[in-house]
N, C-alpha and C positions, 0 to 999 in steps of 0.2 A: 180728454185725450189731447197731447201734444201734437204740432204741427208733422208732417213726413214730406224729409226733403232728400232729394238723390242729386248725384253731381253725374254732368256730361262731357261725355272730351271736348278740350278747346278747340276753337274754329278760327280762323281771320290768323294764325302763328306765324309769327315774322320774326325778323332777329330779336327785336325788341317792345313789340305788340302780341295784344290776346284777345283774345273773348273769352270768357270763363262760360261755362252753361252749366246751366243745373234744370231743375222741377221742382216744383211743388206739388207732391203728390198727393198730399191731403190737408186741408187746413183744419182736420181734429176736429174737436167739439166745440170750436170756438174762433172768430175771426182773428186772422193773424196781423201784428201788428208791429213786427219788423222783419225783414228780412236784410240777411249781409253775407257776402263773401268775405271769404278768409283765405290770405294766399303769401306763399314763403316761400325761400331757398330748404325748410323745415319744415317737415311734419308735425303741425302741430295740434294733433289729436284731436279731442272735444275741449282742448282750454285755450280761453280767447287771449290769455296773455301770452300763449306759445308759440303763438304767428305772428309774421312782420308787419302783416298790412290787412286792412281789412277798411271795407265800403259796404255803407247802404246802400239798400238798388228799392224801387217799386215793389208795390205789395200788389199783388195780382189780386182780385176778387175773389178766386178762388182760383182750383189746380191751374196750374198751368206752367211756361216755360220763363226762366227765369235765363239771366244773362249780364254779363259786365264787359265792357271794352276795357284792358287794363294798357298802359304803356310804361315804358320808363325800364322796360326787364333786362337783364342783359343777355346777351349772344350768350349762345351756345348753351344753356342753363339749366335745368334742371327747377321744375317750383312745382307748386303741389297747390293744391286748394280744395276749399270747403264750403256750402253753402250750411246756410243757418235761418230756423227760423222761429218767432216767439209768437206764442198764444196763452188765452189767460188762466194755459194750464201748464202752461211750461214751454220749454226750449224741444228744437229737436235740430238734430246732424247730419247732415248725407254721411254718409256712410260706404264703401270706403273712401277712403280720400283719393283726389281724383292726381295723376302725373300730367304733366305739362312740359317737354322740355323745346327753349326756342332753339334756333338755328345759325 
């Protein structure tokens, strides 16, 4: 079974600052061995070349709360993002993708 990952509304939104949140809600049948956010001005579905930007974060032991400080966004924006996470049964996507817009 692949990893199941869910995305949470951002926290800490500033003009230009985030926190992305997500979960790890199950790490499947097998220990997970990456996790990354994925985040745009675009929606970019389940393909990782269809986002602008994407980081590794910490692989939690098991479920738990995942999170990234993102800076650099601009005012007023509008971005979207995705957590993602690999086990040595495959990928899995939070689902839907989560809005973010700064101020």
């Amino acid at each position: 079974r692949t990893p199941v990952v869910s995305n949470a509304p951002a926290s800490d939104v500033t003009p230009t600052t985030a926190t992305l949140n997500g979960y790890l809600n199950s790490t499947g049948l097998a220990a997970v061995t990456s996790v990354k956010v994925y985040w745009g001005t675009n929606d970019g579905q389940n393909v990782v070349g269809n986002w602008s930007y994407s980081q590794a974060i910490s692989v939690p032991p098991g479920a738990g709360s995942l999170s990234l400080a993102v800076n650099g966004l601009l005012t007023n924006t509008l971005y979207y993002y995705r957590f993602y996470a690999v086990n040595g049964y495959g990928e899995g996507w939070a689902t839907p993708t989560q809005p973010l817009l700064t101020w």
